[in-house]
ROROLO-432604 format. One record per residue: residue in one letter; x, y, z of N, C-alpha, C in turn; chain. Coordinates in nm, 4 decimals. Layout:
MARLUM  res      n_px      n_py      n_pz     ca_px     ca_py     ca_pz      c_px      c_py      c_pz  chain
MARLUM    A         X         Y         Z         X         Y         Z         X         Y         Z      A
...
***
This chain:
MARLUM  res      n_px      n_py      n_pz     ca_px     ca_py     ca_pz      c_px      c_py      c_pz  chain
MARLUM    X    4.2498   -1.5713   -4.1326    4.2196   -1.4353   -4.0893    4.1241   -1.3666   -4.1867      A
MARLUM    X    4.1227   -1.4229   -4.3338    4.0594   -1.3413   -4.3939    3.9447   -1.4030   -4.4078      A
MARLUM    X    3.9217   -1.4828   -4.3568    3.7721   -1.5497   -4.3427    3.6926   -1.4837   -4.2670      A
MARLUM    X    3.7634   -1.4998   -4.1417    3.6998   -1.4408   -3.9829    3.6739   -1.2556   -4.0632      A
MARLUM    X    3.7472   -1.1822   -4.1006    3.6940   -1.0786   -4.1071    3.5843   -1.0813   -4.2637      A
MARLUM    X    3.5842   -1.1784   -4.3674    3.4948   -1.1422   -4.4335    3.3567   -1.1930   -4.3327      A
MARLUM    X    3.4098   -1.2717   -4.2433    3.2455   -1.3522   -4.1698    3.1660   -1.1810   -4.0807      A
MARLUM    X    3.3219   -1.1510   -4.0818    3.2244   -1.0440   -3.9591    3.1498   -0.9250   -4.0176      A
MARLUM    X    3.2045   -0.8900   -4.1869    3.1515   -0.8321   -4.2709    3.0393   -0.8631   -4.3448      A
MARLUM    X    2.9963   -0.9932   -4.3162    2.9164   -1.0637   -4.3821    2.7238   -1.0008   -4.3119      A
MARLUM    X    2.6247   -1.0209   -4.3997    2.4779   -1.0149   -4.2586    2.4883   -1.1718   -4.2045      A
MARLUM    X    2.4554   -1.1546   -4.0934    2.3834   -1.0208   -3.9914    2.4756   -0.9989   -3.9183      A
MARLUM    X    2.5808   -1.0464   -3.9232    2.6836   -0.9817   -3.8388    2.7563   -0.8467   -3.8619      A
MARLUM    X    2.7312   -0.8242   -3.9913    2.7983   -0.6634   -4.0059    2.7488   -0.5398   -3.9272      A
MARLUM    X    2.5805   -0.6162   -3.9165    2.5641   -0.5213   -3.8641    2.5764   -0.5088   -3.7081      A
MARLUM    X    2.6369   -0.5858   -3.6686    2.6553   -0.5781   -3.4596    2.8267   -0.5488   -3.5132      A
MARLUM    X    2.9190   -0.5662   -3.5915    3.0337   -0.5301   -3.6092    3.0815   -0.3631   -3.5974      A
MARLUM    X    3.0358   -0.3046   -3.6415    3.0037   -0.1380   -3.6124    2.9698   -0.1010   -3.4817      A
MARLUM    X    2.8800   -0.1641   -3.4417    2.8144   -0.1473   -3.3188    2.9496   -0.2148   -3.2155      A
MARLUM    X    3.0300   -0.2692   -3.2686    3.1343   -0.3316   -3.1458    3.2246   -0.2709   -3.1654      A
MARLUM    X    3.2514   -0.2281   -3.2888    3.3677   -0.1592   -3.2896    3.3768    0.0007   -3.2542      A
MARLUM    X    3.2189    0.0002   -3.2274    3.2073    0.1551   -3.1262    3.1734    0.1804   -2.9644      A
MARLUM    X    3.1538    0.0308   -2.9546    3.1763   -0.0216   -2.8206    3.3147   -0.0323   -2.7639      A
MARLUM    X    3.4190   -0.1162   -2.8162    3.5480   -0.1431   -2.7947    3.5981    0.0403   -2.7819      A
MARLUM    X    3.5329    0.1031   -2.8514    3.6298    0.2736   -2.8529    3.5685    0.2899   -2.7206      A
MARLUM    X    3.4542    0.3353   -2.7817    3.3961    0.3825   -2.5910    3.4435    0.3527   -2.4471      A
MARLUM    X    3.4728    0.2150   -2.4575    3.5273    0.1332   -2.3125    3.7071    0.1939   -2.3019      A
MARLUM    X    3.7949    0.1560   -2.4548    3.8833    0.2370   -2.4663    3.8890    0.3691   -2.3602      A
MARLUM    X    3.7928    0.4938   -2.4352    3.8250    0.5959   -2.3627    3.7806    0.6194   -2.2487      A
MARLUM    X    3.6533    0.5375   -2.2292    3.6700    0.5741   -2.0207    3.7892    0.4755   -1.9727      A
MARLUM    X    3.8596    0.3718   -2.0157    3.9452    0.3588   -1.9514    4.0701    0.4767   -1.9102      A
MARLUM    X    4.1185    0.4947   -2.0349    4.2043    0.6411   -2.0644    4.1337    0.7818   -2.0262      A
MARLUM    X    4.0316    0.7796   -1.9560    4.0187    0.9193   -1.8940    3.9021    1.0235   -2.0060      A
MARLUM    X    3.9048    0.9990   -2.1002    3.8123    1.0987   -2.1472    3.6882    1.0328   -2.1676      A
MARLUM    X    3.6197    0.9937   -2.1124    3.4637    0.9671   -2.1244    3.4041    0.9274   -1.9798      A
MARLUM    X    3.3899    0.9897   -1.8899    3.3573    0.9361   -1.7180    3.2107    0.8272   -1.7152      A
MARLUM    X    3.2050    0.7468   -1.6707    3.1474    0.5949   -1.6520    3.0934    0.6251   -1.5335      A
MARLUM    X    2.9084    0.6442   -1.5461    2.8419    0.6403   -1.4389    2.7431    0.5413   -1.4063      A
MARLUM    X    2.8228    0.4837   -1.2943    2.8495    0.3576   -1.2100    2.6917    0.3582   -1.1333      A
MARLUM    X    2.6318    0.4259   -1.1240    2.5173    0.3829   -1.0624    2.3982    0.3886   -1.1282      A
MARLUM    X    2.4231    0.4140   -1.2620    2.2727    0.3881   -1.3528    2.2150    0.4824   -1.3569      A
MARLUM    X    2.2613    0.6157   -1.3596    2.1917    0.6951   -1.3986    2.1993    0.7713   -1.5290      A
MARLUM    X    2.1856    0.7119   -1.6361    2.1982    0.7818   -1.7697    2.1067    0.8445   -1.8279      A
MARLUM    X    2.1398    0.8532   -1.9429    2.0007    0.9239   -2.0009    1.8712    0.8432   -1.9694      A
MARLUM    X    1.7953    0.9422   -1.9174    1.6330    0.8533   -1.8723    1.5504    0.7815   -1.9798      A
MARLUM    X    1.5887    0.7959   -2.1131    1.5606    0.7057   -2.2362    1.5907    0.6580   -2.2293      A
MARLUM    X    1.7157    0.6044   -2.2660    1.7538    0.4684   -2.2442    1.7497    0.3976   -2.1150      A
MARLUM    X    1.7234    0.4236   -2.0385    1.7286    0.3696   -1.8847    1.6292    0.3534   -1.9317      A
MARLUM    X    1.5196    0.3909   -1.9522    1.3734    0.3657   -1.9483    1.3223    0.2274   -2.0733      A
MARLUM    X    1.3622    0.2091   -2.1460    1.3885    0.1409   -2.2603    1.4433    0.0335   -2.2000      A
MARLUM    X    1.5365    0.0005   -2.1305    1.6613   -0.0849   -2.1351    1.5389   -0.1517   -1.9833      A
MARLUM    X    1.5220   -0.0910   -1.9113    1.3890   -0.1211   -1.8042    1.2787   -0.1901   -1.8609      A
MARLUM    X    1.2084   -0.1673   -1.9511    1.0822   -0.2758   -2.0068    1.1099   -0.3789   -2.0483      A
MARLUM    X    1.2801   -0.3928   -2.0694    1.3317   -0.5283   -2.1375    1.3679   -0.6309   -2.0398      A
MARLUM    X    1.3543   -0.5434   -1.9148    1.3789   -0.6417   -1.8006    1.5534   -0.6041   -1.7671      A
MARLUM    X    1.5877   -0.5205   -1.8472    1.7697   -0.5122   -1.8003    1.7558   -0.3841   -1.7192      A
MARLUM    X    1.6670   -0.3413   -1.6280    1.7212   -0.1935   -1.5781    1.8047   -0.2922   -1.4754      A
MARLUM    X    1.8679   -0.1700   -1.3957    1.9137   -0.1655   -1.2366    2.0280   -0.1435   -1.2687      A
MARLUM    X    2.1570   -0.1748   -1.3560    2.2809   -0.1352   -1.3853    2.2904   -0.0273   -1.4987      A
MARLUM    X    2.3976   -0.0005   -1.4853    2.4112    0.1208   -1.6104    2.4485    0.0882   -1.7637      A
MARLUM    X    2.2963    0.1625   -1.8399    2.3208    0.1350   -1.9544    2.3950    0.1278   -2.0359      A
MARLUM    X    2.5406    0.2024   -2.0127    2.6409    0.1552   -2.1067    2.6825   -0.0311   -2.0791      A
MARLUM    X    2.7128   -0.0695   -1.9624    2.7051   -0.2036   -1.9427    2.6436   -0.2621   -2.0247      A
MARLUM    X    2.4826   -0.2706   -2.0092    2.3796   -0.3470   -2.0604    2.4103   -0.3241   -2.2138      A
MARLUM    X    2.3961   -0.1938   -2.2632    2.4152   -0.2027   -2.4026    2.5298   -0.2777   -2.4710      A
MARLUM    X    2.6410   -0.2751   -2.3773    2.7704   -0.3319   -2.4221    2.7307   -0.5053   -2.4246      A
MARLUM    X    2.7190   -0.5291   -2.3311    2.6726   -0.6659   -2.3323    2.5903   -0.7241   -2.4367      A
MARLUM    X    2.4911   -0.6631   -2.5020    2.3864   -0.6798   -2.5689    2.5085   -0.6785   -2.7309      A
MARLUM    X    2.5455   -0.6001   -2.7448    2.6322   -0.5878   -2.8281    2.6753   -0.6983   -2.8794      A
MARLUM    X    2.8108   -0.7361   -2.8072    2.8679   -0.8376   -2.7638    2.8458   -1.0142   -2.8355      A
MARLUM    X    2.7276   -1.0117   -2.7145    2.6511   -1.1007   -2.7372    2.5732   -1.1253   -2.8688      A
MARLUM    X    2.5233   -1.0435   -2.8952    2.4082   -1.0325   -3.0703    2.5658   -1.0707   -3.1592      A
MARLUM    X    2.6594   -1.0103   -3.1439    2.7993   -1.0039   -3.2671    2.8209   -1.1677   -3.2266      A
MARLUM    X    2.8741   -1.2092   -3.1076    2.8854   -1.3189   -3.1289    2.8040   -1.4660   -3.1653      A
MARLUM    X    2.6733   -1.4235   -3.1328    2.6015   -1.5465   -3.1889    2.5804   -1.5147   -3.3585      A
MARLUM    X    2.5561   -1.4004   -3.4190    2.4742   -1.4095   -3.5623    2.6800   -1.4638   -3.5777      A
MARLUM    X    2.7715   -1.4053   -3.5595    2.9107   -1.4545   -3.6270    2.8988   -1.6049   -3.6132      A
MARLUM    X    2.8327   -1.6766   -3.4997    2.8745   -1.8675   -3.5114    2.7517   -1.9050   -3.6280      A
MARLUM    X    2.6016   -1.8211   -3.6488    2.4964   -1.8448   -3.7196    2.5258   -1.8090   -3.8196      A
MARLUM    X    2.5934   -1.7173   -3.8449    2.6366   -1.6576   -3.9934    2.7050   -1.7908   -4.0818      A
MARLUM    X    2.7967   -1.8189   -3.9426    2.9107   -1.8870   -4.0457    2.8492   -2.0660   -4.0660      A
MARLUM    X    2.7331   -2.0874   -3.9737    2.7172   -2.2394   -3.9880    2.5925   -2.2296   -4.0937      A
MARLUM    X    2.4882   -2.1296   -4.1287    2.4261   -2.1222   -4.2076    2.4097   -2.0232   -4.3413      A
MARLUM    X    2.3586   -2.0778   -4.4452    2.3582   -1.9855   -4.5662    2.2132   -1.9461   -4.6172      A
MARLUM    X    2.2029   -1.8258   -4.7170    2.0687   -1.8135   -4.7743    1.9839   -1.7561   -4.7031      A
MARLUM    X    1.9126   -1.6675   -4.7840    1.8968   -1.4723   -4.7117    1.7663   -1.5581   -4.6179      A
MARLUM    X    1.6739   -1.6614   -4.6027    1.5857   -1.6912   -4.5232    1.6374   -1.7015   -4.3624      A
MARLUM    X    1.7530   -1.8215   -4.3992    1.8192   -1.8516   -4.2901    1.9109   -1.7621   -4.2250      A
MARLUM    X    1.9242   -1.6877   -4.2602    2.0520   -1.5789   -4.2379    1.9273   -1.4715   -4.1765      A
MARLUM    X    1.8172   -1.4252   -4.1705    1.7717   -1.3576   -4.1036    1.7038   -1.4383   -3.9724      A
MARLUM    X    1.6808   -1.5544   -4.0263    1.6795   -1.6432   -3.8410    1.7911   -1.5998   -3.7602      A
MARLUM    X    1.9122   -1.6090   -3.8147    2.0076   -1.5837   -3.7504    2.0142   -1.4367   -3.6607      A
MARLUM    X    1.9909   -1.3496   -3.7416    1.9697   -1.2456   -3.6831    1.8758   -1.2234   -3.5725      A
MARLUM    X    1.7368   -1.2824   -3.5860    1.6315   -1.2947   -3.5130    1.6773   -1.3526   -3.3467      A
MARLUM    X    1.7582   -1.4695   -3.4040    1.8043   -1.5399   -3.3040    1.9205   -1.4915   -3.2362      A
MARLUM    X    1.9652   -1.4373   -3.3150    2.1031   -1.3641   -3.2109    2.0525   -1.2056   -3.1465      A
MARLUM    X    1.9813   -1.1611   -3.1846    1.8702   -1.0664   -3.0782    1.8142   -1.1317   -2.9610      A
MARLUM    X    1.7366   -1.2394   -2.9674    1.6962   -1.3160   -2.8639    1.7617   -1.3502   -2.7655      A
MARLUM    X    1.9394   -1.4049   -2.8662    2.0260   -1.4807   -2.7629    2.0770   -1.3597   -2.6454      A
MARLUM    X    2.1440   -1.2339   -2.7327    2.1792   -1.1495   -2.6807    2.0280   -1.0974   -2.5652      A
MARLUM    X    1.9613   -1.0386   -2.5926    1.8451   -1.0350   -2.4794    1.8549   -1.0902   -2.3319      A
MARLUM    X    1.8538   -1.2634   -2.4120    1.8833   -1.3416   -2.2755    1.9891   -1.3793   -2.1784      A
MARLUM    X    2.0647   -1.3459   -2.2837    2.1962   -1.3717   -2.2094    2.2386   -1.2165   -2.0884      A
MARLUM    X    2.2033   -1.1339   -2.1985    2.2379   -0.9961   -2.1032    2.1481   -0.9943   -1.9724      A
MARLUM    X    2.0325   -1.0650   -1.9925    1.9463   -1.0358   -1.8447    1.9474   -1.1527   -1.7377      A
MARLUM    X    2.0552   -1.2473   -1.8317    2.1377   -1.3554   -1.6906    2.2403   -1.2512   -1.6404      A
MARLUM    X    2.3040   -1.1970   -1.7226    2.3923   -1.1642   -1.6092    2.3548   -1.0530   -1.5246      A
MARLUM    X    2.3009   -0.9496   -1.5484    2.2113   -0.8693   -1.5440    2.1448   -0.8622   -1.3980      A
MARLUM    X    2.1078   -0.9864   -1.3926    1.9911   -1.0272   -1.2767    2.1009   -1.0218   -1.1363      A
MARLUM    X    2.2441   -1.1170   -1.1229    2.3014   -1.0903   -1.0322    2.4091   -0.9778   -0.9830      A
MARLUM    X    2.4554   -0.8760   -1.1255    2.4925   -0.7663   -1.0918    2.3653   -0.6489   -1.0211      A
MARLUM    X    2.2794   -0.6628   -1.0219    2.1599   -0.5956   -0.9938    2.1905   -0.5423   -0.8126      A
MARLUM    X    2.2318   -0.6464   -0.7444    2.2211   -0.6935   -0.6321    2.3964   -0.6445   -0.5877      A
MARLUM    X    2.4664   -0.6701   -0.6471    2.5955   -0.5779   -0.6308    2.5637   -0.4255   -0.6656      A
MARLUM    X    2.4947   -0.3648   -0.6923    2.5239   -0.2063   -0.7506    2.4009   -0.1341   -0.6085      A
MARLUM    X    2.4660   -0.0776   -0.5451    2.3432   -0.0139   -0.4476    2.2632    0.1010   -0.5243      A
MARLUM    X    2.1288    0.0559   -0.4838    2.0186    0.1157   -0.5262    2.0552    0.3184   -0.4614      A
MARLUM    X    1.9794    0.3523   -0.5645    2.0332    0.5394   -0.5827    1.9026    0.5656   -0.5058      A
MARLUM    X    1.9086    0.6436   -0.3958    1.8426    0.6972   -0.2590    1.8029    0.8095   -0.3707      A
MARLUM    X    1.6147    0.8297   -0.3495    1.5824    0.9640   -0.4458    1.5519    1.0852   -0.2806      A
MARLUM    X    1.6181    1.2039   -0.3617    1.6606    1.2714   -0.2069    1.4340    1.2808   -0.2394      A
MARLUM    X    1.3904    1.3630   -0.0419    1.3156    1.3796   -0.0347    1.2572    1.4621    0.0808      A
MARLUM    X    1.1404    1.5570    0.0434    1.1251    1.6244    0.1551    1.1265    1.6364    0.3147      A
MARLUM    X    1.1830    1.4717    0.3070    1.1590    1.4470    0.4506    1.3046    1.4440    0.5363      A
MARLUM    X    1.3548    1.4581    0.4406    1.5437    1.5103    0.4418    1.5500    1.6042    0.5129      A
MARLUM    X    1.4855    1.7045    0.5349    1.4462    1.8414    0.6164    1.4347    1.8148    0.6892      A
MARLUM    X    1.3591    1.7278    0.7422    1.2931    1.6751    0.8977    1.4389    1.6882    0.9764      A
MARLUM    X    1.4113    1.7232    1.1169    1.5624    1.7222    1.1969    1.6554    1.8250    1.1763      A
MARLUM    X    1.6907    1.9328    1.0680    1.7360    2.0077    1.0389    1.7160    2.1832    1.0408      A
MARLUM    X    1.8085    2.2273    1.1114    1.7959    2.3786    1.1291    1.7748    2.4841    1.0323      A
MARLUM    X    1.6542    2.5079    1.0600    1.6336    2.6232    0.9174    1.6678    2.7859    0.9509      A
MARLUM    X    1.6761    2.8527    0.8733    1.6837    3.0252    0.8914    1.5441    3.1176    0.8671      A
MARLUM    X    1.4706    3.1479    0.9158    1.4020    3.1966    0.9128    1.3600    3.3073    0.8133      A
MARLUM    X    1.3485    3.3098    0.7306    1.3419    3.4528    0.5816    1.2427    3.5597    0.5893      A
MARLUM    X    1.0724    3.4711    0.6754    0.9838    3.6404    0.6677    0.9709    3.6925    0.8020      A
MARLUM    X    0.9072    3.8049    0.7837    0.9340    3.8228    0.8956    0.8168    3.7785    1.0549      A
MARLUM    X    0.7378    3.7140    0.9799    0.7049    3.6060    1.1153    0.6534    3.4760    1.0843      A
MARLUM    X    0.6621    3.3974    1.1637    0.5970    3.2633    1.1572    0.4772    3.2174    1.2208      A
MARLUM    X    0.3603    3.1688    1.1513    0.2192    3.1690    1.2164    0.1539    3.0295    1.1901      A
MARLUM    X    0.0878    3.0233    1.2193    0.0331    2.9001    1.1883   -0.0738    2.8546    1.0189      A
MARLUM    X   -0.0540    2.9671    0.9407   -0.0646    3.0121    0.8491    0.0329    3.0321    0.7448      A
MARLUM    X    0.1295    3.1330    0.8009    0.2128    3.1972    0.6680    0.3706    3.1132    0.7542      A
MARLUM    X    0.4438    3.1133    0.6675    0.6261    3.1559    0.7101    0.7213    3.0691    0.6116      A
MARLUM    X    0.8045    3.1236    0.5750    0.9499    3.0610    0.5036    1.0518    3.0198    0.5381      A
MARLUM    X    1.1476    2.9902    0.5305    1.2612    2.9368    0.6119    1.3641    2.8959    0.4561      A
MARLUM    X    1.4960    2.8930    0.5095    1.5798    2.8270    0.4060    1.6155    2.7549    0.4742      A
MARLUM    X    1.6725    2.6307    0.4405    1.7265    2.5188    0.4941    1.8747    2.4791    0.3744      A
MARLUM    X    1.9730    2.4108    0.4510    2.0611    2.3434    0.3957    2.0311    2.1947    0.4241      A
MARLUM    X    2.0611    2.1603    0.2381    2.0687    1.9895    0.3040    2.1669    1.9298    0.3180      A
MARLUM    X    2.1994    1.7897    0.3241    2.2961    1.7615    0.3627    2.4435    1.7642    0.2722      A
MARLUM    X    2.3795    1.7463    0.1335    2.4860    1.7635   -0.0052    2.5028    1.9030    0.0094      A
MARLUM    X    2.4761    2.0194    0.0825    2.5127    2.1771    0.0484    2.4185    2.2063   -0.0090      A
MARLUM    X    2.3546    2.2009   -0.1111    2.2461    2.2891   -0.1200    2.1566    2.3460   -0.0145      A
MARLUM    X    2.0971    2.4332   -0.1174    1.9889    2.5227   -0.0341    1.8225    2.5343   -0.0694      A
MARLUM    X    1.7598    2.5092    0.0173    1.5950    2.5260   -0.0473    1.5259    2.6198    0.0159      A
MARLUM    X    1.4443    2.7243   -0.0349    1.3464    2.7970    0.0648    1.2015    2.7298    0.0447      A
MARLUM    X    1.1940    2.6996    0.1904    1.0720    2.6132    0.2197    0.9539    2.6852    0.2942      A
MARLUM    X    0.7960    2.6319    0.2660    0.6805    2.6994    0.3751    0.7189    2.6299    0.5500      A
MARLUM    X    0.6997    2.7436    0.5912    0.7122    2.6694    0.7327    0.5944    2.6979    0.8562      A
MARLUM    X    0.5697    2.6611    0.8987    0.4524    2.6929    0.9887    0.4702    2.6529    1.1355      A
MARLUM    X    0.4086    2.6710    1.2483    0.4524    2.6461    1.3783    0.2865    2.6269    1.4708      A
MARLUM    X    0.3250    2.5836    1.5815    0.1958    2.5207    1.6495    0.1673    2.5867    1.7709      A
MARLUM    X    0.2645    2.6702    1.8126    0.2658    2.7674    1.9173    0.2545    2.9004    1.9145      A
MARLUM    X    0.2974    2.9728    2.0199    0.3421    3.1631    1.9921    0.4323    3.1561    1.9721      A
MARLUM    X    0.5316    3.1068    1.9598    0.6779    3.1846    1.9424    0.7227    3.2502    1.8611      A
MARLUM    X    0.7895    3.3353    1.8670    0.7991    3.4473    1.8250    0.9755    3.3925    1.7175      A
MARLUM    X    0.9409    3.4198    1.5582    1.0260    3.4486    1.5028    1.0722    3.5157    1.4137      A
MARLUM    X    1.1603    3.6056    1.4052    1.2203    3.7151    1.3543    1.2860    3.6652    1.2147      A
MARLUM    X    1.2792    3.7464    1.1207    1.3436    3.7026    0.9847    1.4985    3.7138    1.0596      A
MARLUM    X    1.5803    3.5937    0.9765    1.7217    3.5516    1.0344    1.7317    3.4977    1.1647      A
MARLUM    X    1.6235    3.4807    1.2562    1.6201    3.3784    1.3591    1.6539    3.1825    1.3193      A
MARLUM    X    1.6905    3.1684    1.4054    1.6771    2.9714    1.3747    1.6113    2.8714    1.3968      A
MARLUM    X    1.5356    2.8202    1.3344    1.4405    2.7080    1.3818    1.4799    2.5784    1.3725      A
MARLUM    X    1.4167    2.4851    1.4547    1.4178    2.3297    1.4044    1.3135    2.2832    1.3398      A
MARLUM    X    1.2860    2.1913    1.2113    1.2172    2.1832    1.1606    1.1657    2.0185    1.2167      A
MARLUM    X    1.0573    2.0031    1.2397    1.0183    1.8677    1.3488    0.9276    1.7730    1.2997      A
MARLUM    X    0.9116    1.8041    1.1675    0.8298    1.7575    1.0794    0.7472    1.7923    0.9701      A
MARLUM    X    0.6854    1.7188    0.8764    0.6393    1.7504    0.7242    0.4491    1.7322    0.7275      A
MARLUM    X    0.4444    1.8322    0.6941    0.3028    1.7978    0.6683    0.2631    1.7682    0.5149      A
MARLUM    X    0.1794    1.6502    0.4629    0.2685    1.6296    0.3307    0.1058    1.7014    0.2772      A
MARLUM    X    0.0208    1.6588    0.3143   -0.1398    1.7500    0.2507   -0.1014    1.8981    0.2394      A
MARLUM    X   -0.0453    1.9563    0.3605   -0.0171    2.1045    0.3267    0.1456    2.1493    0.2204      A
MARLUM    X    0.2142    2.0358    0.2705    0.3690    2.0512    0.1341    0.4314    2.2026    0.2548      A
MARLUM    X    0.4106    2.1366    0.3816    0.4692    2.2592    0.4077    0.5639    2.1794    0.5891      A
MARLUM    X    0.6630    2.2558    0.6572    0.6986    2.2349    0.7471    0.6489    2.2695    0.9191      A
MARLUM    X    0.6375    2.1949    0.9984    0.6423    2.2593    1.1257    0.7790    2.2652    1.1745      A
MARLUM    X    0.7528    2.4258    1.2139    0.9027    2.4831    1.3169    0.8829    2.4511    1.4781      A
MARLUM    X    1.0051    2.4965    1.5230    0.9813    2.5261    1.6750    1.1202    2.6135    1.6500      A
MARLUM    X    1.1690    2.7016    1.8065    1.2674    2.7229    1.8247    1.3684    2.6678    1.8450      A
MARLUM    X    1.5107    2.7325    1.8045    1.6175    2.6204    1.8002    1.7204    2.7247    1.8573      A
MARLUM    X    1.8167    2.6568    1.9216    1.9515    2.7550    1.9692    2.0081    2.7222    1.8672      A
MARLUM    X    2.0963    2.7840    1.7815    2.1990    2.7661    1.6306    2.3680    2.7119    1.7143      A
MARLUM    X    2.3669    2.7691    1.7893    2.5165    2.7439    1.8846    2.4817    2.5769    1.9079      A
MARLUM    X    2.3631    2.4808    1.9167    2.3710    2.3779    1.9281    2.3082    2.2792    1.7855      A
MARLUM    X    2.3570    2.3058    1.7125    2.3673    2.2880    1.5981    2.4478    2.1693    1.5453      A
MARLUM    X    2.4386    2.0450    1.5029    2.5905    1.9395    1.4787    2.6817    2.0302    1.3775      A
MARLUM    X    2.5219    2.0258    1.2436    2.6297    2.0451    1.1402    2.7084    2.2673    1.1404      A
MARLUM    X    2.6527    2.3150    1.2653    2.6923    2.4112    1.2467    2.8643    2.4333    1.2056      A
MARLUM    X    2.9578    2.5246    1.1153    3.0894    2.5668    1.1078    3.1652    2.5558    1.2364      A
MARLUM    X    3.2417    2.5226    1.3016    3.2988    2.5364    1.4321    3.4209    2.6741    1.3508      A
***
């Protein structure tokens, strides 16, 4: 026993030893509830972004980092202990970066394909959806509208129309499509009583 822990104290493994033993806490407390684990990869956009040029995006960086961890501790610990002498002992290190690298982006590659890809919402989310009318007319020029999307929020959007019809601020429209050169909506009239997502 007191080998194994002077080996793990030893370079280059001391230094992935810290790094695991703040890994092992971390996993600890999202198991036990105080640290929440987000499952679809969206972390800090640094490290996502980082962890992406290495070829490991698509899962969530605590994973990948953990793995990387892991992996680097356990190879420099078998390199540590089969070789001696500060030359060889930084191969080791070299090499247990590498190993860890590769190993994390084997596994990496087929969790990729289990984790569903994160839908980026988009203006075209509007399309099909009943807006409220905010100024007080709509032209083929000017008009606003608020819309709900489907998560509950709310956006006030340009809206524009292709006809006369006549709409009153707090009237309801359907929105029937995006014009993406202008960044703005076409309306038409809408009955609100036929509405899906209207309150019953």
């Amino acid at each position: 026993m007191g080998q194994f822990v002077d080996a793990t104290l030893s370079f280059p493994t001391v230094l992935f030893t810290f790094l695991l033993l703040v890994i092992i806490a971390y996993w600890v407390l999202v198991v036990f509830g105080v640290f929440g684990f987000d499952g679809d990869g969206s972390e800090a956009s640094g490290a996502t972004g980082f962890l992406s040029g290495l070829g490991l995006g698509g899962v969530p960086a605590a994973l990948v980092i953990s793995l990387l961890v892991v992996v680097a501790w356990f190879a420099s610990l078998v390199g540590g202990t089969l070789f001696t002498g500060t030359p060889a002992l930084i191969a080791v290190l070299v090499a247990a970066l590498v190993c860890a690298w590769a190993c994390t982006r084997l596994i990496v590659l087929p969790l990729r394909r289990l984790i569903p890809k994160e839908r980026v919402p988009s203006r075209a989310d509007f399309v099909g959806r009943a807006c409220v009318i905010r100024t007080s007319r709509v032209g083929g020029d000017f008009g606003q509208a608020e819309v709900t999307a489907a998560d509950g929020s709310s956006a006030l959007v340009q809206v524009r129309q292709t006809g006369d019809d006549v709409f009153a601020a707090g009237s309801t429209a359907l929105i029937f499509a995006y014009d993406s050169p202008g960044e703005f909506f076409w309306v038409m009239p809408y009955a609100a009583e036929l509405d899906p997502d209207r309150p019953i």
